[in-house]
Every structure is written in structure tokens, then in C-alpha cells.
mmCIF file as Biopython writes it, N, C-alpha, C and O atoms, coordinates in Angstrom:
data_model
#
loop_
_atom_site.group_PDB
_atom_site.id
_atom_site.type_symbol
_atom_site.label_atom_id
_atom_site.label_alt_id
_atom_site.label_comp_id
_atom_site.label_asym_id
_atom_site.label_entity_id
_atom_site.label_seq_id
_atom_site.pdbx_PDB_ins_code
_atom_site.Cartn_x
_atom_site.Cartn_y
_atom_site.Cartn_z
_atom_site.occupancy
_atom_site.B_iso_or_equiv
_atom_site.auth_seq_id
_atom_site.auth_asym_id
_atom_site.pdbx_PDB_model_num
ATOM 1   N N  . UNK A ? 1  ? 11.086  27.570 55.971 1.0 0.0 1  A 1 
ATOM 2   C CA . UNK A ? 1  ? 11.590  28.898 55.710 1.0 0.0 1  A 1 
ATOM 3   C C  . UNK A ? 1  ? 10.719  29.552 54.634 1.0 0.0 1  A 1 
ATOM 4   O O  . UNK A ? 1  ? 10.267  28.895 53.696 1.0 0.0 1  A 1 
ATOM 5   N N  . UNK A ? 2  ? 10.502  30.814 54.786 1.0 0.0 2  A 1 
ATOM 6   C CA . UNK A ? 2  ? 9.590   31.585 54.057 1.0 0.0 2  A 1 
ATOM 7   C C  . UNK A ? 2  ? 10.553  32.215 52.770 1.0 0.0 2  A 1 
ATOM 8   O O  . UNK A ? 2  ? 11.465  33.011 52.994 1.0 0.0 2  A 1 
ATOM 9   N N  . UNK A ? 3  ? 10.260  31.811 51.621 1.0 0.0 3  A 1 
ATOM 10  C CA . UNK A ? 3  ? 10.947  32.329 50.704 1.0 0.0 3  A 1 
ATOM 11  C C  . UNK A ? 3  ? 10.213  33.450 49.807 1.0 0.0 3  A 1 
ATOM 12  O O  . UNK A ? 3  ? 10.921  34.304 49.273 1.0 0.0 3  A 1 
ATOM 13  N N  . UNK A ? 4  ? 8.419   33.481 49.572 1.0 0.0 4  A 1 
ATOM 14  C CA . UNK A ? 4  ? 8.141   34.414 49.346 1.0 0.0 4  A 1 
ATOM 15  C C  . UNK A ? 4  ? 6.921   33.978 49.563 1.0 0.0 4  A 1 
ATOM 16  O O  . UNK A ? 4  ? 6.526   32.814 49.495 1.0 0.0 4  A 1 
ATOM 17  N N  . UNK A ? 5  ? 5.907   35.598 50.012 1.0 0.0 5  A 1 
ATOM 18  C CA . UNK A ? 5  ? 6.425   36.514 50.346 1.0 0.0 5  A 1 
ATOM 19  C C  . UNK A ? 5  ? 7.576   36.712 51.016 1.0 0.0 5  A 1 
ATOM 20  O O  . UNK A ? 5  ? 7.778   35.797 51.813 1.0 0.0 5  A 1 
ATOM 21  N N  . UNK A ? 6  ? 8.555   37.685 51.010 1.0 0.0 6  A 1 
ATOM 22  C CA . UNK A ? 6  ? 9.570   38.115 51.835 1.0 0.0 6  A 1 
ATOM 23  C C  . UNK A ? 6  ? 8.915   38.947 53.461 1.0 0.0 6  A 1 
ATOM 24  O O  . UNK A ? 6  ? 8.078   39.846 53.538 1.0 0.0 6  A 1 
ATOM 25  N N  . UNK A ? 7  ? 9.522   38.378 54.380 1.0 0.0 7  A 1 
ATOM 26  C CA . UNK A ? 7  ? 9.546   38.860 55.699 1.0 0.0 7  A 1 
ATOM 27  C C  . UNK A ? 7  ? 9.350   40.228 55.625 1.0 0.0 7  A 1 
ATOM 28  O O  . UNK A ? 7  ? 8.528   40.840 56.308 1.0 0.0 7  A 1 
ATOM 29  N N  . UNK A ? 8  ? 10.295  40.850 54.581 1.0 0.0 8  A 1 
ATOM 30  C CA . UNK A ? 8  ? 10.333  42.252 55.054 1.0 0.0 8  A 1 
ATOM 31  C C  . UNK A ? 8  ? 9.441   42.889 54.538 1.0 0.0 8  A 1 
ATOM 32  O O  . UNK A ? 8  ? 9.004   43.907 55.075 1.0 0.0 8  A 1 
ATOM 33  N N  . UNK A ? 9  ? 8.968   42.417 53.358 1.0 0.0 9  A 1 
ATOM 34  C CA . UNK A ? 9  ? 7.667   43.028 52.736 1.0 0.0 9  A 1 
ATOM 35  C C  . UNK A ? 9  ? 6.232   42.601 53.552 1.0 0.0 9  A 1 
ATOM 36  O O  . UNK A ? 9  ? 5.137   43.146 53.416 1.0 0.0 9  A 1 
ATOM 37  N N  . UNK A ? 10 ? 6.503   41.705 54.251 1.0 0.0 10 A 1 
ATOM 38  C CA . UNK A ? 10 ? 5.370   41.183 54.899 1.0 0.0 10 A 1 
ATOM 39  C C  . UNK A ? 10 ? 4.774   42.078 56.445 1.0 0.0 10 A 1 
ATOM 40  O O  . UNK A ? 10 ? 3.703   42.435 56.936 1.0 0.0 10 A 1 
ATOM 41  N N  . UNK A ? 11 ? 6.089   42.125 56.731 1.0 0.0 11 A 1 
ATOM 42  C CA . UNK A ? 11 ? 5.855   43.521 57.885 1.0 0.0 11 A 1 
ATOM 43  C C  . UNK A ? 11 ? 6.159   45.092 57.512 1.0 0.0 11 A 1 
ATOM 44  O O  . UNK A ? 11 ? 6.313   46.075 58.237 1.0 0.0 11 A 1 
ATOM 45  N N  . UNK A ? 12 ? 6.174   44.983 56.578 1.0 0.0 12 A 1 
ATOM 46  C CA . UNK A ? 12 ? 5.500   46.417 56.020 1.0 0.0 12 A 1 
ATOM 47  C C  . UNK A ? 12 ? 3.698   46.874 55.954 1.0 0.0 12 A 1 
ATOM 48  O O  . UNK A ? 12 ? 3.115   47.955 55.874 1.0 0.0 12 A 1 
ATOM 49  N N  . UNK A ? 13 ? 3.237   45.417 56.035 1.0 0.0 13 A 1 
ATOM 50  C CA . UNK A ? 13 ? 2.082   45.332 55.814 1.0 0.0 13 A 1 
ATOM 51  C C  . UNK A ? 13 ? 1.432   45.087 57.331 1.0 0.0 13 A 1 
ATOM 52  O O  . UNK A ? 13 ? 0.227   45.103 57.583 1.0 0.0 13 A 1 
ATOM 53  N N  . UNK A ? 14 ? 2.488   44.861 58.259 1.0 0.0 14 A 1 
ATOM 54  C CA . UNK A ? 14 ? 1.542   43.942 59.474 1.0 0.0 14 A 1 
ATOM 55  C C  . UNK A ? 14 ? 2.884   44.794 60.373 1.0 0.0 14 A 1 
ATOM 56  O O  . UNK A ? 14 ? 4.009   44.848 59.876 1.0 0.0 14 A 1 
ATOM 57  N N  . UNK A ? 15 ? 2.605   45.344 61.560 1.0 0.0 15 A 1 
ATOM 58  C CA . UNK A ? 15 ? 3.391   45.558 62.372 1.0 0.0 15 A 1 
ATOM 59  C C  . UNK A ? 15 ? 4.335   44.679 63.314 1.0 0.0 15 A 1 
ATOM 60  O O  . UNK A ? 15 ? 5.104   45.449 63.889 1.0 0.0 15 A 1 
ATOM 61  N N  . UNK A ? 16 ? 4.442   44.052 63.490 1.0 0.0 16 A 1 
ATOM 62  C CA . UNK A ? 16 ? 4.902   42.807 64.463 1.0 0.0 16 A 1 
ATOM 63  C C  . UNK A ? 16 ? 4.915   41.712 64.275 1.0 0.0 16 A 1 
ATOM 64  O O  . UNK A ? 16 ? 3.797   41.197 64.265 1.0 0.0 16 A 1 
ATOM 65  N N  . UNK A ? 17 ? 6.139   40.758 64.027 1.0 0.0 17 A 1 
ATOM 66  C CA . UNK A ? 17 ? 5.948   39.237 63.831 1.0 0.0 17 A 1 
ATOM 67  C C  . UNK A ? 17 ? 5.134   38.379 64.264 1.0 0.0 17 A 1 
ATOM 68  O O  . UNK A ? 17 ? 4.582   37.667 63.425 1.0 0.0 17 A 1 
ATOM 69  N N  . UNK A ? 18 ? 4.839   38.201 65.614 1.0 0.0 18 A 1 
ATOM 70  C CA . UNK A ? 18 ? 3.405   37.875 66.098 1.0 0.0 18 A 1 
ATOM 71  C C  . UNK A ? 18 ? 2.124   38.234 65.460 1.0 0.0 18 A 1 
ATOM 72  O O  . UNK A ? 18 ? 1.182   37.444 65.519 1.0 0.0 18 A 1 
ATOM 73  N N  . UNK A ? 19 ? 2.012   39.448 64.814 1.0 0.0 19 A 1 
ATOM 74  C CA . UNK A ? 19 ? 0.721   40.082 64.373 1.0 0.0 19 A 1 
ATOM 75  C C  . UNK A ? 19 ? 0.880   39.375 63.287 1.0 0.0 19 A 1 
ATOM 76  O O  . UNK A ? 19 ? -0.110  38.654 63.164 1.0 0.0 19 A 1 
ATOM 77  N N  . UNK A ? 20 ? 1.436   39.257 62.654 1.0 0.0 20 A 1 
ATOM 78  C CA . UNK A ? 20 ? 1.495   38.603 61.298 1.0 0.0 20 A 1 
ATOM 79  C C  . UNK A ? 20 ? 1.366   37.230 61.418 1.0 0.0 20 A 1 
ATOM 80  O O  . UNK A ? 20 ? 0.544   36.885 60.569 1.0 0.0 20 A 1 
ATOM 81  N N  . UNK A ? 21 ? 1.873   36.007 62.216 1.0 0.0 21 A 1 
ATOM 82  C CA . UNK A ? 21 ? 1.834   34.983 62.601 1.0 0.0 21 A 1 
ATOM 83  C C  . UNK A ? 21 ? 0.144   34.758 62.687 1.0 0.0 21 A 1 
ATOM 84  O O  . UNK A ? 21 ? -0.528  34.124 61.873 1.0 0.0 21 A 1 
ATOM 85  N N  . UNK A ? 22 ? -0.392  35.518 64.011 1.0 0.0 22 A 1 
ATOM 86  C CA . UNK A ? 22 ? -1.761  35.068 63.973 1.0 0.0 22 A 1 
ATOM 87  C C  . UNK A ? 22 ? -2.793  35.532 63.113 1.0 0.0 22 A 1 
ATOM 88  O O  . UNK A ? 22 ? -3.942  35.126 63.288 1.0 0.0 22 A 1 
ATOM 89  N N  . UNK A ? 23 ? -2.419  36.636 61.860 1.0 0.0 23 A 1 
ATOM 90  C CA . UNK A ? 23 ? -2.960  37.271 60.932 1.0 0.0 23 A 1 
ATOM 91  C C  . UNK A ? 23 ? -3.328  35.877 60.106 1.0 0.0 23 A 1 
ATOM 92  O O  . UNK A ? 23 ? -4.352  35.228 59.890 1.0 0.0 23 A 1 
ATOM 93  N N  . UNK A ? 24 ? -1.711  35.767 59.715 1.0 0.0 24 A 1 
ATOM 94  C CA . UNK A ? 24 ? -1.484  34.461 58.696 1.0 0.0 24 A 1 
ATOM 95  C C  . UNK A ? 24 ? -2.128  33.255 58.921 1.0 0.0 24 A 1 
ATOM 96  O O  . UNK A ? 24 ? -2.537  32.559 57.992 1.0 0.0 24 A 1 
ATOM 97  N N  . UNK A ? 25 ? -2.289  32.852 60.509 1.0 0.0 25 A 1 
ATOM 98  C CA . UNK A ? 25 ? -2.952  31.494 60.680 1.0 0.0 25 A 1 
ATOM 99  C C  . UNK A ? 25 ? -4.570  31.678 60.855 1.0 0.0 25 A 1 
ATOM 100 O O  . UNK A ? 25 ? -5.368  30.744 60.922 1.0 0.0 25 A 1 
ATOM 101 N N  . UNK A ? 26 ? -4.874  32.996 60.911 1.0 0.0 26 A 1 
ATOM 102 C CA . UNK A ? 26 ? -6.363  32.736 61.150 1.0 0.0 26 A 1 
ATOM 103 C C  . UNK A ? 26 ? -6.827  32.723 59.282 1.0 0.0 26 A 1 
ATOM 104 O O  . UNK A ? 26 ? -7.680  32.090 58.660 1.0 0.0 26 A 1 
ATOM 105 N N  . UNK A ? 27 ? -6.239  33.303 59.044 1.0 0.0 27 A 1 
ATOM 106 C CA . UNK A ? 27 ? -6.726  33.332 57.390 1.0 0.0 27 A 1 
ATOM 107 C C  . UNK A ? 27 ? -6.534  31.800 56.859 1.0 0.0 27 A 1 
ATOM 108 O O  . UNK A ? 27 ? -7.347  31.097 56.258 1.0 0.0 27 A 1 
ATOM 109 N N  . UNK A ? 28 ? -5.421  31.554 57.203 1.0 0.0 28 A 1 
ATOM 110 C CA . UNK A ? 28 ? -5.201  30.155 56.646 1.0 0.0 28 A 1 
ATOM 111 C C  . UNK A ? 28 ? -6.238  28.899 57.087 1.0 0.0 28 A 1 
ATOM 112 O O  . UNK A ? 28 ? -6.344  27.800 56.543 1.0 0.0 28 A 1 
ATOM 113 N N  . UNK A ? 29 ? -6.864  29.353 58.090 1.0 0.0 29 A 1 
ATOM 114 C CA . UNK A ? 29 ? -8.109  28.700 58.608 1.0 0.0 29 A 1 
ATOM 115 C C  . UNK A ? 29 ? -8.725  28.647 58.088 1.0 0.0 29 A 1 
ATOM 116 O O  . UNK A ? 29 ? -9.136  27.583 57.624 1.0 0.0 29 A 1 
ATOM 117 N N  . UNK A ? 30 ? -9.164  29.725 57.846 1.0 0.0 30 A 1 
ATOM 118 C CA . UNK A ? 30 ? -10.512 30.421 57.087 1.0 0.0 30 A 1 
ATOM 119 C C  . UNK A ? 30 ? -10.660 29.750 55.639 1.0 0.0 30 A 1 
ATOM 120 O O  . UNK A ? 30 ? -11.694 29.286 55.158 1.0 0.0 30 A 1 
ATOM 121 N N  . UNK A ? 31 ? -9.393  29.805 55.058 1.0 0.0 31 A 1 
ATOM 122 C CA . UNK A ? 31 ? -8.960  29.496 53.478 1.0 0.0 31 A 1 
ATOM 123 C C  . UNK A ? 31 ? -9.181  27.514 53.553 1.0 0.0 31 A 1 
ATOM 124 O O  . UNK A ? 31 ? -9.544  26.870 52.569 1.0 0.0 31 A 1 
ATOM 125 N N  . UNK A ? 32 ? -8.935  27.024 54.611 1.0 0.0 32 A 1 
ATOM 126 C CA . UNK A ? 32 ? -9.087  25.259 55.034 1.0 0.0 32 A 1 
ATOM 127 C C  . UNK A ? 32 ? -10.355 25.467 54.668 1.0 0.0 32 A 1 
ATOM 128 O O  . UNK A ? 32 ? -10.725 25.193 53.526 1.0 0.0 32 A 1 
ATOM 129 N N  . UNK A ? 33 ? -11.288 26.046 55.713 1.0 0.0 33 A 1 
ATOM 130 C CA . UNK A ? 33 ? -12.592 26.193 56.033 1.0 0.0 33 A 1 
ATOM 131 C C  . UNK A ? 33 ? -13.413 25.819 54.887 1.0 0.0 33 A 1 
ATOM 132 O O  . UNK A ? 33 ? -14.358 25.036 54.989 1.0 0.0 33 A 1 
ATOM 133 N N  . UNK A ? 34 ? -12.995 26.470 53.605 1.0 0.0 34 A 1 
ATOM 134 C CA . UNK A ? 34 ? -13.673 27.147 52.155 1.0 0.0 34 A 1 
ATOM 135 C C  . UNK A ? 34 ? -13.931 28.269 51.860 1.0 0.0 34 A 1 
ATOM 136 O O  . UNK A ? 34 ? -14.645 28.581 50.906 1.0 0.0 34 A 1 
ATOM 137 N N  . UNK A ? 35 ? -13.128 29.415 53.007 1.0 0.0 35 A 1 
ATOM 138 C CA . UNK A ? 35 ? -13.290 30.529 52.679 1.0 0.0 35 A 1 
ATOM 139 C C  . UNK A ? 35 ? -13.251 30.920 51.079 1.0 0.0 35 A 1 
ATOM 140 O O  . UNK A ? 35 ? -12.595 30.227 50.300 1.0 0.0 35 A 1 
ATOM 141 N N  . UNK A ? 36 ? -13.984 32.061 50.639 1.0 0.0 36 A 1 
ATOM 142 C CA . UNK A ? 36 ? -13.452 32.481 49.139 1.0 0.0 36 A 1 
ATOM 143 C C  . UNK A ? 36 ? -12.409 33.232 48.913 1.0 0.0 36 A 1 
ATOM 144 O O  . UNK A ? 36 ? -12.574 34.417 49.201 1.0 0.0 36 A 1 
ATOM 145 N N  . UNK A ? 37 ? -10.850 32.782 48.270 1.0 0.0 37 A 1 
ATOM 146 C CA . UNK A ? 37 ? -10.023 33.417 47.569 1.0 0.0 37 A 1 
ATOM 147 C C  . UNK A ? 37 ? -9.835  34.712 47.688 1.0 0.0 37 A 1 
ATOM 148 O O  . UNK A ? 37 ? -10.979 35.133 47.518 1.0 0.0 37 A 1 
ATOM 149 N N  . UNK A ? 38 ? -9.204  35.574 47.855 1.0 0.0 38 A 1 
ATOM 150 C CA . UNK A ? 38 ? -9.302  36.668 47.404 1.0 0.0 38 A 1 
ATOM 151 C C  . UNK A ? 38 ? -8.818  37.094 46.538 1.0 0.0 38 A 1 
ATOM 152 O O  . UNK A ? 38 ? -9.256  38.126 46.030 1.0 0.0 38 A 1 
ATOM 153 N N  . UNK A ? 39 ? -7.443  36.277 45.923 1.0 0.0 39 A 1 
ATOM 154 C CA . UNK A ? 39 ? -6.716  36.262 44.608 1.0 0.0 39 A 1 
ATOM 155 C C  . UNK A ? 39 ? -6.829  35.981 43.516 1.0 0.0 39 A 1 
ATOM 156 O O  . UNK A ? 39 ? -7.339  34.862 43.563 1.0 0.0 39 A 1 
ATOM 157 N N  . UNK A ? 40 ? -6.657  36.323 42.194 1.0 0.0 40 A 1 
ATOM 158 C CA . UNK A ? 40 ? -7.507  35.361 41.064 1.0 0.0 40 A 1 
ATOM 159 C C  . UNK A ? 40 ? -6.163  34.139 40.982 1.0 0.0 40 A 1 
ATOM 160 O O  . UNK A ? 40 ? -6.440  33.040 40.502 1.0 0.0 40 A 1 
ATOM 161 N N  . UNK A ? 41 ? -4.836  34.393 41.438 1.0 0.0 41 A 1 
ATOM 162 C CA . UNK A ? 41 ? -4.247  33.395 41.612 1.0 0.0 41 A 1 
ATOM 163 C C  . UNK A ? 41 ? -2.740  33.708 42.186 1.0 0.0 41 A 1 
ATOM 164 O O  . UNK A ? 41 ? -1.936  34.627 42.032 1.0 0.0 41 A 1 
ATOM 165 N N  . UNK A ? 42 ? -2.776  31.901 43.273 1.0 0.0 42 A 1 
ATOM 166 C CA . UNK A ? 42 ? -1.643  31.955 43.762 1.0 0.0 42 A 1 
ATOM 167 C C  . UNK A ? 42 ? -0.266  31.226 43.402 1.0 0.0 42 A 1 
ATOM 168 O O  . UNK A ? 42 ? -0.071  30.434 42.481 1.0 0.0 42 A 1 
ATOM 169 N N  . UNK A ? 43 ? 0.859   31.806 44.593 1.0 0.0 43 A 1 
ATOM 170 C CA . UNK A ? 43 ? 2.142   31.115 43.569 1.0 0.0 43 A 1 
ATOM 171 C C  . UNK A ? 43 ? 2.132   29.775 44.485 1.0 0.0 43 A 1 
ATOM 172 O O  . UNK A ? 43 ? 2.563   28.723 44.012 1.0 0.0 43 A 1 
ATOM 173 N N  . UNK A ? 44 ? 1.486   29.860 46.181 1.0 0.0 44 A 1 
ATOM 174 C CA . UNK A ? 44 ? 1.721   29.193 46.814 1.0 0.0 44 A 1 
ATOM 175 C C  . UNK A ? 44 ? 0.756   27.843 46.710 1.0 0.0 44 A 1 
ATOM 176 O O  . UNK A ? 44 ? -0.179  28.317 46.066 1.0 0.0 44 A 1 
ATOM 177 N N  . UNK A ? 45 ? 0.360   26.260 46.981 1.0 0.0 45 A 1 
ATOM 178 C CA . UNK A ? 45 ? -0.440  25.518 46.932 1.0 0.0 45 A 1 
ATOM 179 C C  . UNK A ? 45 ? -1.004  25.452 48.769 1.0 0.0 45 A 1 
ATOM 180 O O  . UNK A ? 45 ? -2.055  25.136 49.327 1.0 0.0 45 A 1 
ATOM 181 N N  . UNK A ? 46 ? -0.209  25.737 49.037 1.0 0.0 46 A 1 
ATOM 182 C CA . UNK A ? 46 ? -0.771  25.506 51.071 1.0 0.0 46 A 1 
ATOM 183 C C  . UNK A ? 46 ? -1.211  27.173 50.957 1.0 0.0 46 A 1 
ATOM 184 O O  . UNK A ? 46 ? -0.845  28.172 50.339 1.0 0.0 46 A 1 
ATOM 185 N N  . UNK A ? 47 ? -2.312  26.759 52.041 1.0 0.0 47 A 1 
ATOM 186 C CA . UNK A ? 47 ? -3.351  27.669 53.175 1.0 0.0 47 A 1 
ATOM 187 C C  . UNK A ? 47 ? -2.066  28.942 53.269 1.0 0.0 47 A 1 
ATOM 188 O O  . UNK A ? 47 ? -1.917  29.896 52.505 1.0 0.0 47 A 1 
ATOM 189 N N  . UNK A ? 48 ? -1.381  28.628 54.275 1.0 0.0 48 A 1 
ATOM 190 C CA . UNK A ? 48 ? -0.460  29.374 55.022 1.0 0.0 48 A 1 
ATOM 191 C C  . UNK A ? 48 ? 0.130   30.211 54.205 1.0 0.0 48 A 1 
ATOM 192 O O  . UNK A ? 48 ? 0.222   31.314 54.744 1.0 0.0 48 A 1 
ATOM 193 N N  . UNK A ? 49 ? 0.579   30.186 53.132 1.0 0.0 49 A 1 
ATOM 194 C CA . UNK A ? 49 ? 1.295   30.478 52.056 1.0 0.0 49 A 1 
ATOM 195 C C  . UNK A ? 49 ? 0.475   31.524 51.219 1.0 0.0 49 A 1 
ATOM 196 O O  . UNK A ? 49 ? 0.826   32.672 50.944 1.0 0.0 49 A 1 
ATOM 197 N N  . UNK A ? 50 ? -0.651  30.911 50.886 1.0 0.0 50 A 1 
ATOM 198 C CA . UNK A ? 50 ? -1.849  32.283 50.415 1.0 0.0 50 A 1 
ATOM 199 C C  . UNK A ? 50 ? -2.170  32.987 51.134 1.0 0.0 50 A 1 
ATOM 200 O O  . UNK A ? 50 ? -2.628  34.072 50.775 1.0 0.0 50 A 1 
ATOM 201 N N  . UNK A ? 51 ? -2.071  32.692 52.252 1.0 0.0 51 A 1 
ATOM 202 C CA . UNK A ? 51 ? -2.488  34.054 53.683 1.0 0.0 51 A 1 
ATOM 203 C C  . UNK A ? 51 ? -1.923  34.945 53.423 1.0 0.0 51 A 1 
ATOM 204 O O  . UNK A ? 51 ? -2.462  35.969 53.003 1.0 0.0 51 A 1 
ATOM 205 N N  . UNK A ? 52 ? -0.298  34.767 53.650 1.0 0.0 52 A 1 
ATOM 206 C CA . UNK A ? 52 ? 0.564   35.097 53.325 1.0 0.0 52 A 1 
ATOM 207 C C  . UNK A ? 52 ? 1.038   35.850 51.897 1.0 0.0 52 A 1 
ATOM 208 O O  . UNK A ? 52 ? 1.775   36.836 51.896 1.0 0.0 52 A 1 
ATOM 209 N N  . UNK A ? 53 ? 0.444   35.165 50.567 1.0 0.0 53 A 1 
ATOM 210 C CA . UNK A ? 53 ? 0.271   36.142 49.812 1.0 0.0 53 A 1 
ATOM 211 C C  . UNK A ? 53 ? -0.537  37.597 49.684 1.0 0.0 53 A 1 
ATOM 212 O O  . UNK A ? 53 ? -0.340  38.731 49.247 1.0 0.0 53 A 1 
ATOM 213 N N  . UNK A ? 54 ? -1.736  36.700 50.458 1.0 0.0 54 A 1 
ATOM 214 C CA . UNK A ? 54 ? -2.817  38.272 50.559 1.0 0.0 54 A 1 
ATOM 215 C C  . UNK A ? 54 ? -2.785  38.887 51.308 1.0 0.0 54 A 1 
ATOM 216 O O  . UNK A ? 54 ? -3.516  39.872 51.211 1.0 0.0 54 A 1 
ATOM 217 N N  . UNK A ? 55 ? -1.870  38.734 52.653 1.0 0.0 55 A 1 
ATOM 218 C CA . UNK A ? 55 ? -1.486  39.577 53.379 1.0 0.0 55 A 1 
ATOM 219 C C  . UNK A ? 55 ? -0.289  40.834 52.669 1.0 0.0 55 A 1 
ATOM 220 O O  . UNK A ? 55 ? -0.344  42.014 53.014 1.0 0.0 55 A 1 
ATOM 221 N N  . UNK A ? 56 ? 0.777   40.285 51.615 1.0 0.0 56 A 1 
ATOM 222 C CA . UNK A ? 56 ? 1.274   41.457 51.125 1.0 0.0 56 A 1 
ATOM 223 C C  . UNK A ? 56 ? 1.046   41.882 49.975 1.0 0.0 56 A 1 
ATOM 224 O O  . UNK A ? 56 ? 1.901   42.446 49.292 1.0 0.0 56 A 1 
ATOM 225 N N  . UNK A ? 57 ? -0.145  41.667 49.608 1.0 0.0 57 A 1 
ATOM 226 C CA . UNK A ? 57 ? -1.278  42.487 48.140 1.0 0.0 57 A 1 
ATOM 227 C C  . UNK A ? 57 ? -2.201  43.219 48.867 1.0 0.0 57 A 1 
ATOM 228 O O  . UNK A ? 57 ? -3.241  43.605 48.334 1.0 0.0 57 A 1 
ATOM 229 N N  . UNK A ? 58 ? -1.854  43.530 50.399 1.0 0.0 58 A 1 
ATOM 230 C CA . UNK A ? 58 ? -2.849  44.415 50.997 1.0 0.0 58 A 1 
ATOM 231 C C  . UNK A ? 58 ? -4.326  44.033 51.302 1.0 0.0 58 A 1 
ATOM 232 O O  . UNK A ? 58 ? -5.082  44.893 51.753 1.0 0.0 58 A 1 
ATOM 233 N N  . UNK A ? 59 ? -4.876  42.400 51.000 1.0 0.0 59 A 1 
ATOM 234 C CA . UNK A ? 59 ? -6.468  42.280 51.028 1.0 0.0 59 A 1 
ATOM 235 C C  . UNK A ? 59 ? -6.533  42.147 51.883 1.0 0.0 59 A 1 
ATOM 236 O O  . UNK A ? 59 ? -7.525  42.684 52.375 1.0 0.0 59 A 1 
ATOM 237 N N  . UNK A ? 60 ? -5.813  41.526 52.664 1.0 0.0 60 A 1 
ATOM 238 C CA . UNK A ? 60 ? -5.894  40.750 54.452 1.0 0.0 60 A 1 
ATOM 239 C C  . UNK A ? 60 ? -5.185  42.042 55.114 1.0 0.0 60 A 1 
ATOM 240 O O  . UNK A ? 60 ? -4.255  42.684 54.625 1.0 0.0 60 A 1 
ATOM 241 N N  . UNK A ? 61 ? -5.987  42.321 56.607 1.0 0.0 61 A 1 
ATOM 242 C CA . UNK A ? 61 ? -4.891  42.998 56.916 1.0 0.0 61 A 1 
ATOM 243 C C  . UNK A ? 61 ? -5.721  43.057 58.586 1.0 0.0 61 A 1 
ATOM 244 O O  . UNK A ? 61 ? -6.839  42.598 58.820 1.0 0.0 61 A 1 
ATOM 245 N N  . UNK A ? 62 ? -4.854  43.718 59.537 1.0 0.0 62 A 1 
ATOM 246 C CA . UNK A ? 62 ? -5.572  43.569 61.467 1.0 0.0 62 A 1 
ATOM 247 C C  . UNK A ? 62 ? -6.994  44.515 61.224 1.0 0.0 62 A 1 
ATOM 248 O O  . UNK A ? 62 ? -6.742  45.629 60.764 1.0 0.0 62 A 1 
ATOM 249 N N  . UNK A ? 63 ? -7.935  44.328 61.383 1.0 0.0 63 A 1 
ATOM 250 C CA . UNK A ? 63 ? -8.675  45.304 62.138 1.0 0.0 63 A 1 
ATOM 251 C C  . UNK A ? 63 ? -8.133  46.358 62.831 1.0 0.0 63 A 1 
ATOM 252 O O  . UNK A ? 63 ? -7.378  46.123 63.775 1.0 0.0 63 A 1 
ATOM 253 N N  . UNK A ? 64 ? -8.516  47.970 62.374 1.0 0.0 64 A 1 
ATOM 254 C CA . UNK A ? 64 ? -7.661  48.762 63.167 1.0 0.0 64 A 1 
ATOM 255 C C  . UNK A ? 64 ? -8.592  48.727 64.465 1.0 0.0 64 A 1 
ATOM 256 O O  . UNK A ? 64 ? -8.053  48.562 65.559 1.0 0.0 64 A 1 
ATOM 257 N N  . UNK A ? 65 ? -10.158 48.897 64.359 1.0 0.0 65 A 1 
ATOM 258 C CA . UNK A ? 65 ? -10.599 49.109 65.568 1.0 0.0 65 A 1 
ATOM 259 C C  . UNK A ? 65 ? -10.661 48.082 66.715 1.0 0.0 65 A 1 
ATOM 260 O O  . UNK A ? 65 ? -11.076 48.399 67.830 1.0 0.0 65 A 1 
ATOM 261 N N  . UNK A ? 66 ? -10.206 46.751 66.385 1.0 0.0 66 A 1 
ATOM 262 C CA . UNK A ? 66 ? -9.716  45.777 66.873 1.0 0.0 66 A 1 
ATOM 263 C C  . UNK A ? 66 ? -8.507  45.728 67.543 1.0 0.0 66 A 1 
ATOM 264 O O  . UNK A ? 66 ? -8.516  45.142 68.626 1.0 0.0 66 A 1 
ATOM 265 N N  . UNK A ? 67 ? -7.525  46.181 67.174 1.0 0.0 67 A 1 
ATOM 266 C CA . UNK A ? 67 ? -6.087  47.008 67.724 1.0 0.0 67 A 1 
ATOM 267 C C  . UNK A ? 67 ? -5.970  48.133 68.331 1.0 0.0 67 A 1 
ATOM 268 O O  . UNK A ? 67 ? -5.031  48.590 68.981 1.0 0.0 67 A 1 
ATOM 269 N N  . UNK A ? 68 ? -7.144  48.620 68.039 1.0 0.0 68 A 1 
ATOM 270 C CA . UNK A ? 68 ? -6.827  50.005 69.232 1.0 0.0 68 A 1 
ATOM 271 C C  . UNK A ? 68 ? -7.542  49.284 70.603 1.0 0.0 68 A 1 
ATOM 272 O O  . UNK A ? 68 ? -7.047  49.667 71.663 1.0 0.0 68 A 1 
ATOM 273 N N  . UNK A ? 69 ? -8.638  48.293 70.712 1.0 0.0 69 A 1 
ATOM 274 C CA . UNK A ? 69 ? -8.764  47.911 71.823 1.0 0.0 69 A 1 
ATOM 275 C C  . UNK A ? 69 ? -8.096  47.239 72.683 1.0 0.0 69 A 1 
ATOM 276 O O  . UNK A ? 69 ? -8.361  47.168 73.883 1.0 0.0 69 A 1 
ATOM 277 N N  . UNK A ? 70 ? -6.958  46.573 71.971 1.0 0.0 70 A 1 
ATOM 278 C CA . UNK A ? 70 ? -5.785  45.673 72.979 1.0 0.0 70 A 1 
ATOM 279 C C  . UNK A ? 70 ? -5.094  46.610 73.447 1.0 0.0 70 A 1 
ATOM 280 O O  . UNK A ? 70 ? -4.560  46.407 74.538 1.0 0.0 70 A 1 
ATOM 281 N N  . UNK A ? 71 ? -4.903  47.841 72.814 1.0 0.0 71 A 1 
ATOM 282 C CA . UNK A ? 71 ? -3.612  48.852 73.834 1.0 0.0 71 A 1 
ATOM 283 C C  . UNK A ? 71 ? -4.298  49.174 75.182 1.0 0.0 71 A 1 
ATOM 284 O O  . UNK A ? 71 ? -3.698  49.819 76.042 1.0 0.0 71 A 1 
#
């Protein structure tokens, strides 16, 4: 269970639970990988969880021109 970020703040940032799901897991990849941080610091210790933070501090977020091509 996701205790924070909060859900609802999280799709304020991401339109659709799905969108956010594969937002969250590709970052969290990325962050396994050795991606670099984008935070100077998190509350969470797992991948998934910092995605998830930087998804609602606005750093992470869909490609818009990426989303207008799936419609």
C-alpha cells in the first residue's frame, strides 16, 4: 500500500492509474540501472518509491509528444 506519495496527489500529476504505474516502473528501472537522482533527497529507500516521489515534485512526468501519438 502506497502511503506516500498520496494517490491523489500522484494523479494530479499523471492522468490515469495505468499512466502512472508504467511512468513509475520505467523510472524505477532507470533508478536500478544507475540512473542519476533527480532529488537531493528521498523519504523512500526502494526504486519504486523515488519514482514515485519525483513523479509528484513534477521532475518525472509522460512525454506530451509521446501521448499525443497513442490517441
Amino acid at each position: 500500500m502506497i502511503l506516500y506519495p498520496s494517490v491523489d496527489k500522484l494523479l494530479k500529476r499523471v492522468d490515469s492509474r495505468y499512466s502512472l504505474i508504467m511512468l513509475a516502473s520505467k523510472r524505477a528501472h532507470e533508478l536500478d540501472a544507475g540512473a542519476k537522482p533527480l532529488l537531493s533527497k528521498y523519504d523512500s529507500v526502494k526504486s519504486v518509491g523515488k519514482a514515485l516521489e519525483e513523479i509528484v515534485a513534477g521532475d518525472v512526468m509522460i512525454d506530451p509528444d509521446t501521448k499525443a501519438k497513442l490517441k
